[in-house]
N, C-alpha and C positions, 0 to 999 in steps of 0.2 A: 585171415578172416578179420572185419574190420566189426564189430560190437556194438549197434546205436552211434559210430560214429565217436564212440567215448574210450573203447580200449582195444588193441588189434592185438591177432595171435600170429604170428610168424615162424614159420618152417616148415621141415619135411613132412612134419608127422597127418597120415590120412588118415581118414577115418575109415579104414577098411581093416580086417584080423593080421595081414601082416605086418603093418606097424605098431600094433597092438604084442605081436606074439612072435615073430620070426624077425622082421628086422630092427636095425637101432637108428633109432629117429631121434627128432631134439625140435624143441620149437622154446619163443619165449612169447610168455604175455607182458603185454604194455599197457598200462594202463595210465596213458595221456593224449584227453581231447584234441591237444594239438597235432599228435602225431597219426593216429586214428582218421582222422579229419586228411591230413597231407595225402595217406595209403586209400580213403575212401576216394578221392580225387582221381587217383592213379587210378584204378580200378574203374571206376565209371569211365574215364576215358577208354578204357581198354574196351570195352563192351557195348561202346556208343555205336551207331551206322556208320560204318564205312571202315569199322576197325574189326569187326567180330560179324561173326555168320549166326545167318536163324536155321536153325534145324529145325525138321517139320515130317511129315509122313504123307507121302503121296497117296492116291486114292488106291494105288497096288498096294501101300503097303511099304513101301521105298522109301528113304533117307534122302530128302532134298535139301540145301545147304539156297540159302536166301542170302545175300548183302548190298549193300547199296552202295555203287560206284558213283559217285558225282550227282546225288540223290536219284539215281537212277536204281530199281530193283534188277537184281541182275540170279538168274535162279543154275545152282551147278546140280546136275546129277549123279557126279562122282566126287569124292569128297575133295574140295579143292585146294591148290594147292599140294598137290602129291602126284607123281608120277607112276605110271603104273608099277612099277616096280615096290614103291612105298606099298600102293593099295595090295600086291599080291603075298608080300610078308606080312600086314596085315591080317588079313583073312587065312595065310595060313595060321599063324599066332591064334588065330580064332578059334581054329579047330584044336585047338590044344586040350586035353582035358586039366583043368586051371580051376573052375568055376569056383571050387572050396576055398581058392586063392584071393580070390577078387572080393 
């Protein structure tokens, strides 16, 4: 996590109860403009068009993944980049009862 651009936090740790309470996690804080700045780059590259998907809700109701090929919008209906194999362990993992977990 990059802070105003002025101090970044770096590591495992989530912000969810098992990094908190079940696993062992480690991050460090930095606190320098310069390097903050370097990580806030990286990041905005990573999430610019044509590198990161928009997710969105179709009028059912439905999970539609948006990005833009060669500024062209290009829209997936199944989450892309995964084969159905990915999506079917997925959705079982889904049914897990976990919720407490997450």
């Amino acid at each position: 996590m990059v802070f105003h651009r002025k101090s970044v936090f770096i590591g495992s740790f989530n912000l969810d109860p098992r990094s908190t309470a079940i696993n062992t996690e480690i991050g460090v804080m930095i606190d320098s403009p310069e390097i903050a700045e370097q990580v806030g780059e990286l990041m905005d590259e990573g999430v610019s068009p044509g590198s990161a998907f928009h997710v969105t809700l179709d009028e059912d109701g439905d999970l539609v993944w948006t990005a833009e090929d060669q500024q062209v919008k290009v829209k997936y209906e199944k989450d892309p980049e995964t084969s159905a194999w990915d999506r079917f362990v997925i959705g079982f993992v889904g049914m897990l009862p976990i919720e407490d977990q997450l």
